[in-house]
N, C-alpha and C positions, 0 to 999 in steps of 0.2 A: 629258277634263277641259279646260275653260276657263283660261288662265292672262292674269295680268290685260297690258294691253298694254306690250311693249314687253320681258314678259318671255320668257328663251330658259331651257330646263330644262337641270340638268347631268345625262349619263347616267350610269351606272353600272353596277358590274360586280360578281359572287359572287368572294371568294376563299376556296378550301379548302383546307384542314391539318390532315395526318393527325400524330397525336402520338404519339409511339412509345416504350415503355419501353427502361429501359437494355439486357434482352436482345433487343430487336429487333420485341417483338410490340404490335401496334394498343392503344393505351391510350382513345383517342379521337378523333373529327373534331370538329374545328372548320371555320366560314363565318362568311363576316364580308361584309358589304356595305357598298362601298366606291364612291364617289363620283372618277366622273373630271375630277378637278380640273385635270390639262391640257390641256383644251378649252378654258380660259375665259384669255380676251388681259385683259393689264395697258391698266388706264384705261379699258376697258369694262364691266368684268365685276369687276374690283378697284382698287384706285389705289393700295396698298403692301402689301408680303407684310417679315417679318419671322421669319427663320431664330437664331435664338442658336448660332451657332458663332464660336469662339475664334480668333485669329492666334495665328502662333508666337511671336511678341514678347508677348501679352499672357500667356502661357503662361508663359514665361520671367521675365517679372515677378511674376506669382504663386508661380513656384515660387523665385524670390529671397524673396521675404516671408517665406513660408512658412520656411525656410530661419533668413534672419535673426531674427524673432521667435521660434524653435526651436519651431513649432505642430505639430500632428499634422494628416496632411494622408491622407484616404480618396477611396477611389474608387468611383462606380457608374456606373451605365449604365441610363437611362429609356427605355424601349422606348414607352410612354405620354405622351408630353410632351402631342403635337397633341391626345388623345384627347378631352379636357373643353374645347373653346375654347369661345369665346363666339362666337356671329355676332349682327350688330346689324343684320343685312337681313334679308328673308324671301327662303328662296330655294328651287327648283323642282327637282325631280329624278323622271329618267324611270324608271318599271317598271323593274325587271328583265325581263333575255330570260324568257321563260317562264312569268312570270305570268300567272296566271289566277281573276282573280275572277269567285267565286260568285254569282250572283244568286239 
């Protein structure tokens, strides 16, 4: 494949997971293809990453509010934040090991 100039692909790699029921036996595999995103250097490749985690102080203040307003206050856990993002470039990624297309 031609890629236009100047651009560099990011590789990528299979990860498998086997899922297991609660007595111990194979429910299903899962694979997922995943893009290695720590090949690529800041201010080449990106010019800012933006993680949403919390400090203890800002924690601490929520949980004052929460508290003085007397609000109900739940907890989860997003395993899918990154999954839907948006990319506003066009960008290149190599085969998997092992591919092999058909002609």
């Amino acid at each position: 494949m031609n890629l236009p100039l100047g651009c560099k692909p990011v590789g990528c790699k299979w990860v498998f997971k086997t899922k297991r029921s609660p007595n111990g036996k194979v429910e299903r595999y899962k694979a997922r293809l995943v893009a290695k995103g720590y090949s690529q250097r800041d201010g080449i490749h990106y010019k800012e990453t933006f993680s949403p985690v919390s400090t203890k102080d800002a924690f601490r203040v929520f949980m004052h509010l929460v508290a003085h307003f007397d609000l109900e206050l739940y907890q989860m856990h997003i395993k899918t934040t990154f999954l839907n993002g948006y990319l506003f470039k066009e960008m290149y990624m190599v085969q998997p090991d092992g591919f092999i297309k058909n002609r």
